[in-house]
C-alpha positions as CSV (number, residue, x, y, z in Angstrom):
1,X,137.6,188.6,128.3
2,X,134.8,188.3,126.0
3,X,134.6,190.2,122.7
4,X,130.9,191.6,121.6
5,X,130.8,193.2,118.6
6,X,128.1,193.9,116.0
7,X,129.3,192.6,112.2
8,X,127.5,193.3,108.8
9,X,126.4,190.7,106.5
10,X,127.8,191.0,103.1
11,X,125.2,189.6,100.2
12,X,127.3,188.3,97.5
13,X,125.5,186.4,94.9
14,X,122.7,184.7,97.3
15,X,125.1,184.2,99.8
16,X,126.0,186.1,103.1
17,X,129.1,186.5,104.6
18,X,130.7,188.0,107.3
19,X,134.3,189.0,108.4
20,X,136.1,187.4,111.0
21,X,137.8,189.2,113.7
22,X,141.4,190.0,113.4
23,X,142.5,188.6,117.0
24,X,140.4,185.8,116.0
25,X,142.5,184.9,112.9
26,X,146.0,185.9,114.8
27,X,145.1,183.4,117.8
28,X,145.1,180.5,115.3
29,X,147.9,181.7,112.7
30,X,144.9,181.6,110.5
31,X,146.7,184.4,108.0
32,X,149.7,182.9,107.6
33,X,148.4,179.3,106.1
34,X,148.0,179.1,102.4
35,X,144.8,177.2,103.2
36,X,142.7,178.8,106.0
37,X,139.7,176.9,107.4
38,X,137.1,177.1,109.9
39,X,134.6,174.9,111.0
40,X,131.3,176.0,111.4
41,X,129.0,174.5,114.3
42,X,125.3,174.9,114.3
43,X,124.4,174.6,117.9
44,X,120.5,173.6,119.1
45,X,120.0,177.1,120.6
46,X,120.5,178.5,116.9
47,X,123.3,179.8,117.5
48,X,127.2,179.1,115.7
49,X,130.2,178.4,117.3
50,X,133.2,179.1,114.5
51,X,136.7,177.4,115.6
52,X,139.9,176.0,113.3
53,X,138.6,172.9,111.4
54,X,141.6,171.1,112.7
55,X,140.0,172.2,116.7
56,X,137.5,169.2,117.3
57,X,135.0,170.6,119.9
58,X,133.1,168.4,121.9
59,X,129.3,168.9,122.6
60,X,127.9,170.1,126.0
61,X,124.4,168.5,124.8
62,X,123.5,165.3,123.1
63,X,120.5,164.0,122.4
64,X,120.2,159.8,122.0
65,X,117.5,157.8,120.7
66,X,116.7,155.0,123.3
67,X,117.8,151.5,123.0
68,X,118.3,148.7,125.1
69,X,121.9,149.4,126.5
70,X,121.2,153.1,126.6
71,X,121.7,153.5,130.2
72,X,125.3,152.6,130.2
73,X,126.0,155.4,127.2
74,X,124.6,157.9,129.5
75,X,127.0,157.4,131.8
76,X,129.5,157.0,129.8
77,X,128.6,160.4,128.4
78,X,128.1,162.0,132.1
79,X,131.6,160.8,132.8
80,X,133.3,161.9,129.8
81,X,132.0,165.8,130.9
82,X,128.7,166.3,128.8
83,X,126.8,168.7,130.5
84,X,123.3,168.1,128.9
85,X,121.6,164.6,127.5
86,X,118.1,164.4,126.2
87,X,116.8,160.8,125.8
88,X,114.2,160.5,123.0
89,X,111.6,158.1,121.7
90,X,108.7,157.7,119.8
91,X,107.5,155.7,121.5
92,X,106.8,155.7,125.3
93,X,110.1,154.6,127.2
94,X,110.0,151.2,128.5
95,X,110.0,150.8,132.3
96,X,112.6,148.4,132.4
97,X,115.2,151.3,130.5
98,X,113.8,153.9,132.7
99,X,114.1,152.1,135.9
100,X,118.0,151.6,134.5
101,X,118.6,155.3,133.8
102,X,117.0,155.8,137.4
103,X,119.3,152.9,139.0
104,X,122.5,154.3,137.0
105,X,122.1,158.0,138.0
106,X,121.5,157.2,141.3
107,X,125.3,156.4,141.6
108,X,126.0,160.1,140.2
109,X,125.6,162.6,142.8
110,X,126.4,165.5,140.1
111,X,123.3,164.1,137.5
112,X,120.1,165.0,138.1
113,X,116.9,164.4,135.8
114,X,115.2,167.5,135.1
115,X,112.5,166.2,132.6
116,X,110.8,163.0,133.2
117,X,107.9,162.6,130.2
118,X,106.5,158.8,128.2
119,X,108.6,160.2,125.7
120,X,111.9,162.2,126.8
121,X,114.2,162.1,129.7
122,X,116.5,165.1,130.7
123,X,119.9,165.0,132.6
124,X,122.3,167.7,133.6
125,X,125.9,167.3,134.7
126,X,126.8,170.4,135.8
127,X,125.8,171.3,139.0
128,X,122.9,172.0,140.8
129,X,122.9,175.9,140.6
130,X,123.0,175.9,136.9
131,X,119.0,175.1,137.4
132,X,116.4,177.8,137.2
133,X,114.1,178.2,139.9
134,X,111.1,177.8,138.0
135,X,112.6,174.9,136.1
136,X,112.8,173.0,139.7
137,X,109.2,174.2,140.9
138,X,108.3,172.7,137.8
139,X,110.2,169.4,138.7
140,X,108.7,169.4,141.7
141,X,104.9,170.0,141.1
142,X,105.7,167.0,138.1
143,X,106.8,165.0,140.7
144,X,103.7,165.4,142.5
145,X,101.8,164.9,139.6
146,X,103.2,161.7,138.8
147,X,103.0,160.7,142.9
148,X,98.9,161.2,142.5
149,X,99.5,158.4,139.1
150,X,101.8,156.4,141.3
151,X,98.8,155.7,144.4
152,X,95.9,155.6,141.4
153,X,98.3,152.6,139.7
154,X,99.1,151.4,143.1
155,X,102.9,151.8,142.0
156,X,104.7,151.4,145.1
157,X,108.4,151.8,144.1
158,X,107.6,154.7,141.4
159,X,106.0,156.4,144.1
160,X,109.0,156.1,146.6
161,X,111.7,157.1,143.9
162,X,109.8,160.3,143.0
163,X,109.7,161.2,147.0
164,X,113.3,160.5,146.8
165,X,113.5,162.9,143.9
166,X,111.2,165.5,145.0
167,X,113.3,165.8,148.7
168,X,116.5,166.2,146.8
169,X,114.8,169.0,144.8
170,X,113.7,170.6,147.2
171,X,116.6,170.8,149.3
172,X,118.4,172.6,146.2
173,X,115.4,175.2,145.6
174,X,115.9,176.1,148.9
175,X,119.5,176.5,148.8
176,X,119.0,178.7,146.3
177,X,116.7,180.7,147.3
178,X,118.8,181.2,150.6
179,X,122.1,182.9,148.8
180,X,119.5,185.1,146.9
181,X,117.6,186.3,149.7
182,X,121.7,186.9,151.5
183,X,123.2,188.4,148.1
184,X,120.4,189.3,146.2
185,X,122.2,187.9,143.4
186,X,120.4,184.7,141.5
187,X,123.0,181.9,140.3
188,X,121.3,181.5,137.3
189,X,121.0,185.4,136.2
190,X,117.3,185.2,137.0
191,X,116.3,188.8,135.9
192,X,112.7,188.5,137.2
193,X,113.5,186.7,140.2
194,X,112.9,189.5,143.4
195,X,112.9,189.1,147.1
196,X,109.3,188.7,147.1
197,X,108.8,186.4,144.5
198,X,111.7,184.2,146.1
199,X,109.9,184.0,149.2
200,X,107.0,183.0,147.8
201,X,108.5,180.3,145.7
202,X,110.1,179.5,149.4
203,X,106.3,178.9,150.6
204,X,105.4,177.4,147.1
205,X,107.8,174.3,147.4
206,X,107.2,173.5,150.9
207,X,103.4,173.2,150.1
208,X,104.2,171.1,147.3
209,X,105.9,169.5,150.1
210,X,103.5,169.1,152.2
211,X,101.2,167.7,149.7
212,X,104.1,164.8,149.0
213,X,104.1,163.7,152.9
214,X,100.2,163.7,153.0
215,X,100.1,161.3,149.7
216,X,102.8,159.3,151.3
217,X,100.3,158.1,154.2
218,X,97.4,157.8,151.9
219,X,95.7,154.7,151.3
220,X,92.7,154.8,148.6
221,X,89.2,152.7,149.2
222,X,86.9,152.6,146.6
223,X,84.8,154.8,148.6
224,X,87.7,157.6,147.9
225,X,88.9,157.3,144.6
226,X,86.1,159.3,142.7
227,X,87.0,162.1,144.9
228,X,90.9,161.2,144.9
229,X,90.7,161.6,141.0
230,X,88.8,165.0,141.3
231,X,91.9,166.4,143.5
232,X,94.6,164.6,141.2
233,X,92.6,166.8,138.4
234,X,92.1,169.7,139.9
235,X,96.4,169.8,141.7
236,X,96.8,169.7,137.3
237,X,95.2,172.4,136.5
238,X,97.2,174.0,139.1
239,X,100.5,173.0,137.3
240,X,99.0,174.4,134.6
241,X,98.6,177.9,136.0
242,X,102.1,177.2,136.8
243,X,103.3,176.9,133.5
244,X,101.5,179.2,131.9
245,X,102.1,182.0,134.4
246,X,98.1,182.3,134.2
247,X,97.2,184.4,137.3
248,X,93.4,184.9,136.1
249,X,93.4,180.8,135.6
250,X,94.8,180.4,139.5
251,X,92.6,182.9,140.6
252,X,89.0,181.1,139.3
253,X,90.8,177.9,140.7
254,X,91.2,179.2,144.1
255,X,87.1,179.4,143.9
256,X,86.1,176.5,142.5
257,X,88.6,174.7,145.8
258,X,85.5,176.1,148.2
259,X,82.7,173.2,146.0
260,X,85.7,170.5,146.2
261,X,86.5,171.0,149.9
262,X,82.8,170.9,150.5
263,X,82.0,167.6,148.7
264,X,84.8,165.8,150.8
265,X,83.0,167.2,154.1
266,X,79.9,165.7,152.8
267,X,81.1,162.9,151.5
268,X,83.1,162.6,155.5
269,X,79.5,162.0,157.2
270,X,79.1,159.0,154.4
271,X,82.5,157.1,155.0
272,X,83.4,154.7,157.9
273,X,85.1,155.6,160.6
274,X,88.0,153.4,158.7
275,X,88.3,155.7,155.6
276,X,87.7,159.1,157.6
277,X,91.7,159.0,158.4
278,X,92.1,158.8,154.7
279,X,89.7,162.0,153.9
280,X,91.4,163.9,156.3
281,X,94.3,163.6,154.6
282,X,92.6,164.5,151.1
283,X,90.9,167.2,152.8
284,X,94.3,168.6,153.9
285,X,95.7,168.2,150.6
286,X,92.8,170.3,148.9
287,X,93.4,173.4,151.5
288,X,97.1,173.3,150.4
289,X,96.1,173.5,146.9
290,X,94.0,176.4,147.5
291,X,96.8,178.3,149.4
292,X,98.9,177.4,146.2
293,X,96.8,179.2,143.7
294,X,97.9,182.1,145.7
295,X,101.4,182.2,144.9
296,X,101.1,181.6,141.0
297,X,103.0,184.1,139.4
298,X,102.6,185.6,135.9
Protein backbone atom coordinates (compact mmCIF):
# COMPACT_ATOMS: atom_id res chain seq x y z
CA UNK A 1 0.00 0.00 0.00
CA UNK A 2 1.17 3.34 -0.72
CA UNK A 3 1.61 6.04 1.92
CA UNK A 4 0.55 9.85 0.86
CA UNK A 5 0.98 12.18 3.31
CA UNK A 6 1.53 15.99 3.26
CA UNK A 7 4.98 16.98 5.47
CA UNK A 8 6.16 20.59 6.52
CA UNK A 9 9.37 22.06 5.62
CA UNK A 10 11.38 23.14 8.58
CA UNK A 11 13.79 26.36 7.64
CA UNK A 12 16.69 26.07 9.80
CA UNK A 13 19.47 28.44 9.02
CA UNK A 14 18.94 28.48 5.00
CA UNK A 15 18.28 25.04 4.92
CA UNK A 16 15.03 23.05 4.73
CA UNK A 17 14.27 19.92 6.22
CA UNK A 18 11.78 17.56 6.59
CA UNK A 19 10.86 14.49 8.85
CA UNK A 20 10.88 11.17 7.72
CA UNK A 21 8.15 8.78 8.41
CA UNK A 22 8.30 6.57 11.31
CA UNK A 23 7.49 3.12 9.35
CA UNK A 24 9.94 4.52 6.98
CA UNK A 25 12.78 4.50 9.61
CA UNK A 26 11.44 1.13 11.34
CA UNK A 27 11.50 -0.87 7.81
CA UNK A 28 15.32 -0.16 7.65
CA UNK A 29 16.33 -0.34 11.48
CA UNK A 30 17.23 3.17 10.63
CA UNK A 31 16.78 4.13 14.66
CA UNK A 32 18.65 1.77 16.06
CA UNK A 33 22.19 2.53 14.06
CA UNK A 34 24.47 5.04 15.73
CA UNK A 35 25.05 6.39 12.19
CA UNK A 36 21.77 6.70 10.19
CA UNK A 37 21.90 7.51 6.44
CA UNK A 38 19.86 8.02 3.52
CA UNK A 39 20.64 8.54 0.10
CA UNK A 40 18.92 11.08 -1.69
CA UNK A 41 18.12 10.62 -5.52
CA UNK A 42 17.13 13.43 -7.70
CA UNK A 43 15.14 11.89 -10.46
CA UNK A 44 14.59 13.71 -14.16
CA UNK A 45 10.85 14.30 -13.40
CA UNK A 46 12.01 16.52 -10.30
CA UNK A 47 11.08 14.49 -8.13
CA UNK A 48 13.27 12.50 -5.03
CA UNK A 49 13.45 9.06 -4.32
CA UNK A 50 14.94 8.72 -0.43
CA UNK A 51 16.24 4.96 0.26
CA UNK A 52 19.24 3.56 2.97
CA UNK A 53 22.56 4.80 1.47
CA UNK A 54 23.72 1.19 1.72
CA UNK A 55 20.30 0.29 -0.88
CA UNK A 56 21.85 0.96 -4.43
CA UNK A 57 18.84 1.60 -6.71
CA UNK A 58 19.08 1.20 -10.19
CA UNK A 59 17.67 3.73 -12.74
CA UNK A 60 14.49 3.07 -14.95
CA UNK A 61 15.90 5.94 -17.40
CA UNK A 62 19.30 6.66 -18.74
CA UNK A 63 20.31 8.96 -21.04
CA UNK A 64 23.82 8.12 -23.24
CA UNK A 65 25.66 10.30 -25.34
CA UNK A 66 26.27 8.55 -28.81
CA UNK A 67 29.36 6.86 -29.77
CA UNK A 68 30.51 4.40 -32.04
CA UNK A 69 29.65 1.10 -30.16
CA UNK A 70 26.51 2.67 -28.67
CA UNK A 71 24.21 0.22 -30.08
CA UNK A 72 25.51 -2.73 -28.24
CA UNK A 73 25.14 -0.61 -24.65
CA UNK A 74 21.60 -0.19 -25.38
CA UNK A 75 21.03 -3.55 -25.41
CA UNK A 76 22.92 -4.25 -22.88
CA UNK A 77 20.90 -1.76 -20.99
CA UNK A 78 17.40 -3.13 -22.38
CA UNK A 79 18.49 -6.53 -21.19
CA UNK A 80 19.63 -5.65 -17.87
CA UNK A 81 15.70 -4.21 -17.21
CA UNK A 82 16.07 -0.36 -17.90
CA UNK A 83 12.76 0.77 -18.79
CA UNK A 84 13.67 4.16 -20.50
CA UNK A 85 16.98 5.21 -22.71
CA UNK A 86 17.32 8.50 -24.46
CA UNK A 87 20.23 8.66 -26.96
CA UNK A 88 21.64 12.20 -27.32
CA UNK A 89 23.96 14.18 -29.56
CA UNK A 90 24.88 17.42 -30.67
CA UNK A 91 25.31 16.62 -33.47
CA UNK A 92 22.98 14.85 -35.95
CA UNK A 93 23.26 11.00 -35.43
CA UNK A 94 25.17 9.21 -37.96
CA UNK A 95 23.19 6.86 -40.27
CA UNK A 96 25.50 4.12 -39.85
CA UNK A 97 24.77 4.23 -35.66
CA UNK A 98 21.14 4.65 -36.32
CA UNK A 99 20.78 2.01 -38.90
CA UNK A 100 22.60 -0.13 -35.77
CA UNK A 101 20.18 0.93 -33.05
CA UNK A 102 17.40 0.10 -35.75
CA UNK A 103 19.13 -3.51 -36.69
CA UNK A 104 19.71 -4.26 -32.78
CA UNK A 105 16.12 -3.45 -31.58
CA UNK A 106 14.72 -5.22 -34.17
CA UNK A 107 15.78 -8.40 -32.34
CA UNK A 108 13.81 -7.08 -29.19
CA UNK A 109 10.24 -7.59 -29.51
CA UNK A 110 9.65 -5.68 -25.93
CA UNK A 111 11.77 -2.26 -27.35
CA UNK A 112 10.15 0.08 -29.24
CA UNK A 113 11.50 3.65 -30.48
CA UNK A 114 9.20 6.24 -29.44
CA UNK A 115 11.20 9.36 -30.60
CA UNK A 116 13.17 9.34 -33.72
CA UNK A 117 14.79 13.17 -34.13
CA UNK A 118 18.73 14.29 -36.02
CA UNK A 119 19.46 14.65 -32.53
CA UNK A 120 17.78 12.15 -30.01
CA UNK A 121 16.49 8.66 -30.05
CA UNK A 122 13.86 7.23 -27.54
CA UNK A 123 13.35 3.50 -26.40
CA UNK A 124 11.05 1.92 -23.95
CA UNK A 125 11.29 -1.47 -22.39
CA UNK A 126 8.34 -1.91 -20.73
CA UNK A 127 5.60 -2.88 -22.70
CA UNK A 128 3.51 -1.58 -25.22
CA UNK A 129 0.55 -0.32 -23.01
CA UNK A 130 2.69 1.85 -20.91
CA UNK A 131 2.42 4.28 -24.20
CA UNK A 132 -0.05 7.18 -24.36
CA UNK A 133 -2.28 7.35 -27.05
CA UNK A 134 -1.31 10.60 -28.29
CA UNK A 135 2.30 9.78 -27.82
CA UNK A 136 1.74 6.93 -30.61
CA UNK A 137 -0.52 9.13 -32.96
CA UNK A 138 2.44 11.26 -32.66
CA UNK A 139 4.79 8.34 -33.65
CA UNK A 140 2.73 7.66 -36.27
CA UNK A 141 2.06 10.99 -38.09
CA UNK A 142 6.32 11.34 -37.54
CA UNK A 143 6.56 8.38 -39.27
CA UNK A 144 4.70 9.72 -42.14
CA UNK A 145 6.46 12.76 -42.04
CA UNK A 146 9.67 11.19 -42.34
CA UNK A 147 8.04 8.61 -45.22
CA UNK A 148 7.28 12.02 -47.47
CA UNK A 149 11.53 12.80 -46.67
CA UNK A 150 12.25 9.17 -47.49
CA UNK A 151 10.47 9.32 -51.47
CA UNK A 152 11.86 13.26 -51.83
CA UNK A 153 15.59 11.64 -50.88
CA UNK A 154 14.65 8.61 -52.88
CA UNK A 155 15.69 6.56 -49.57
CA UNK A 156 14.41 3.24 -50.39
CA UNK A 157 15.24 1.22 -47.12
CA UNK A 158 14.44 4.35 -44.65
CA UNK A 159 11.24 4.36 -46.19
CA UNK A 160 10.45 0.52 -45.81
CA UNK A 161 11.70 0.50 -42.07
CA UNK A 162 9.45 3.32 -41.11
CA UNK A 163 6.29 1.34 -42.88
CA UNK A 164 7.62 -1.45 -40.81
CA UNK A 165 7.46 0.83 -37.79
CA UNK A 166 4.33 2.72 -38.53
CA UNK A 167 2.29 -1.06 -38.99
CA UNK A 168 3.55 -2.12 -35.62
CA UNK A 169 2.27 1.17 -34.23
CA UNK A 170 -0.58 0.96 -35.38
CA UNK A 171 -1.55 -2.42 -34.49
CA UNK A 172 -0.87 -1.28 -30.71
CA UNK A 173 -3.09 2.03 -30.96
CA UNK A 174 -5.59 -0.10 -31.94
CA UNK A 175 -5.26 -2.48 -29.32
CA UNK A 176 -5.65 -0.04 -27.17
CA UNK A 177 -8.20 1.66 -28.06
CA UNK A 178 -10.19 -1.69 -28.30
CA UNK A 179 -10.00 -2.54 -24.25
CA UNK A 180 -11.00 1.14 -23.78
CA UNK A 181 -13.88 1.25 -25.85
CA UNK A 182 -14.83 -2.69 -23.79
CA UNK A 183 -13.70 -1.35 -20.20
CA UNK A 184 -13.78 2.15 -20.50
CA UNK A 185 -10.67 2.10 -18.56
CA UNK A 186 -7.38 3.63 -20.46
CA UNK A 187 -4.03 1.60 -19.62
CA UNK A 188 -2.24 4.55 -19.28
CA UNK A 189 -4.77 6.58 -16.78
CA UNK A 190 -5.64 8.78 -19.79
CA UNK A 191 -8.02 11.29 -17.90
CA UNK A 192 -9.11 13.07 -21.11
CA UNK A 193 -9.32 10.12 -23.16
CA UNK A 194 -13.50 9.41 -23.78
CA UNK A 195 -15.38 7.17 -25.95
CA UNK A 196 -15.65 9.65 -28.51
CA UNK A 197 -12.37 10.87 -28.68
CA UNK A 198 -11.06 7.17 -28.90
CA UNK A 199 -13.07 6.58 -31.80
CA UNK A 200 -11.86 9.31 -33.47
CA UNK A 201 -8.27 8.66 -32.77
CA UNK A 202 -9.52 5.02 -34.16
CA UNK A 203 -10.34 6.91 -37.62
CA UNK A 204 -7.26 9.25 -37.07
CA UNK A 205 -4.59 6.34 -37.30
CA UNK A 206 -6.09 4.42 -40.03
CA UNK A 207 -6.01 7.63 -42.31
CA UNK A 208 -2.64 8.12 -41.33
CA UNK A 209 -2.71 4.66 -42.59
CA UNK A 210 -4.02 5.12 -45.49
CA UNK A 211 -1.81 7.86 -46.39
CA UNK A 212 1.37 5.33 -45.72
CA UNK A 213 -0.01 2.66 -48.39
CA UNK A 214 -0.75 5.51 -50.97
CA UNK A 215 3.12 6.88 -50.51
CA UNK A 216 4.22 3.26 -50.66
CA UNK A 217 2.99 3.03 -54.56
CA UNK A 218 4.16 6.44 -55.33
CA UNK A 219 6.72 7.18 -57.77
CA UNK A 220 7.72 11.04 -58.19
CA UNK A 221 8.49 12.64 -62.00
CA UNK A 222 9.70 15.84 -62.06
CA UNK A 223 6.43 16.89 -63.35
CA UNK A 224 5.13 15.96 -59.62
CA UNK A 225 7.51 17.04 -57.22
CA UNK A 226 6.55 20.81 -56.92
CA UNK A 227 3.22 19.70 -56.03
CA UNK A 228 4.56 16.50 -53.94
CA UNK A 229 6.48 19.08 -51.82
CA UNK A 230 3.35 21.34 -51.34
CA UNK A 231 1.42 18.15 -49.77
CA UNK A 232 4.61 17.00 -47.71
CA UNK A 233 4.21 20.78 -46.38
CA UNK A 234 0.94 21.16 -46.01
CA UNK A 235 0.52 16.95 -44.09
CA UNK A 236 3.22 19.20 -41.54
CA UNK A 237 1.25 21.71 -40.69
CA UNK A 238 -1.23 19.15 -39.93
CA UNK A 239 1.21 17.48 -37.31
CA UNK A 240 1.41 20.56 -36.09
CA UNK A 241 -2.23 21.08 -35.22
CA UNK A 242 -1.64 17.82 -33.84
CA UNK A 243 0.73 18.81 -31.36
CA UNK A 244 -0.37 21.77 -30.50
CA UNK A 245 -3.97 20.73 -29.94
CA UNK A 246 -4.72 23.90 -32.28
CA UNK A 247 -8.39 23.31 -33.38
CA UNK A 248 -8.66 26.95 -34.95
CA UNK A 249 -5.17 26.07 -36.92
CA UNK A 250 -6.94 22.54 -38.32
CA UNK A 251 -9.89 24.31 -38.98
CA UNK A 252 -8.28 27.13 -41.57
CA UNK A 253 -6.22 24.06 -42.89
CA UNK A 254 -9.21 22.09 -43.70
CA UNK A 255 -9.93 25.28 -46.23
CA UNK A 256 -6.96 26.09 -47.65
CA UNK A 257 -7.11 21.71 -48.78
CA UNK A 258 -10.10 22.93 -51.31
CA UNK A 259 -6.95 25.43 -53.52
CA UNK A 260 -4.44 22.35 -53.14
CA UNK A 261 -6.88 19.62 -54.30
CA UNK A 262 -7.80 22.04 -57.14
CA UNK A 263 -4.16 22.68 -58.42
CA UNK A 264 -3.52 18.89 -58.69
CA UNK A 265 -6.93 18.62 -60.91
CA UNK A 266 -5.45 21.30 -63.00
CA UNK A 267 -2.29 20.28 -62.98
CA UNK A 268 -4.07 16.36 -64.05
CA UNK A 269 -5.10 17.83 -67.65
CA UNK A 270 -1.19 18.85 -67.93
CA UNK A 271 0.53 15.37 -67.10
CA UNK A 272 0.87 12.31 -69.42
CA UNK A 273 -1.15 9.72 -69.20
CA UNK A 274 2.19 7.99 -67.49
CA UNK A 275 2.22 10.37 -64.37
CA UNK A 276 -1.72 10.62 -64.05
CA UNK A 277 -1.52 7.18 -61.92
CA UNK A 278 0.90 8.95 -59.77
CA UNK A 279 -1.55 12.22 -59.15
CA UNK A 280 -4.22 10.07 -58.40
CA UNK A 281 -2.55 8.85 -55.77
CA UNK A 282 -1.45 12.51 -54.45
CA UNK A 283 -4.80 13.51 -55.03
CA UNK A 284 -6.05 10.78 -52.68
CA UNK A 285 -3.60 11.61 -50.21
CA UNK A 286 -4.70 15.38 -50.04
CA UNK A 287 -8.58 14.29 -49.41
CA UNK A 288 -7.26 12.19 -46.50
CA UNK A 289 -5.61 15.04 -45.11
CA UNK A 290 -8.50 17.12 -45.25
CA UNK A 291 -10.74 14.54 -43.43
CA UNK A 292 -7.81 14.61 -40.82
CA UNK A 293 -8.04 18.18 -39.89
CA UNK A 294 -11.43 17.01 -38.73
CA UNK A 295 -10.43 14.89 -35.98
CA UNK A 296 -7.71 17.34 -34.40
CA UNK A 297 -8.48 17.59 -30.90
CA UNK A 298 -7.59 20.47 -28.49
Amino acid sequence: MVEKEIRKLQNISRSFLVTLPVSFLDKYGLREKEDPQVRVISNEDGSLTIVPAEVQVESNEVTLEVYREIAREVVEKTLSGVERINIVSNNPIEGTIRDELYTYIEGLPQVEIIEDTPHKMVFHNFGFEKIPTRKILHRLLSLISDMFRNIRESNKKNFERNLSELKKFYMILVGHLRKFHKSGVSDYQEDDLTQTKASDYRLFAYQIKEIAYHLKELQITVLLENYFASIEEYFNKIFDAFLKKDEVLAHKLWFENKELEKGGRKLMEKVGNEAKYNLKLLLLIVKTCRSMTALVHS
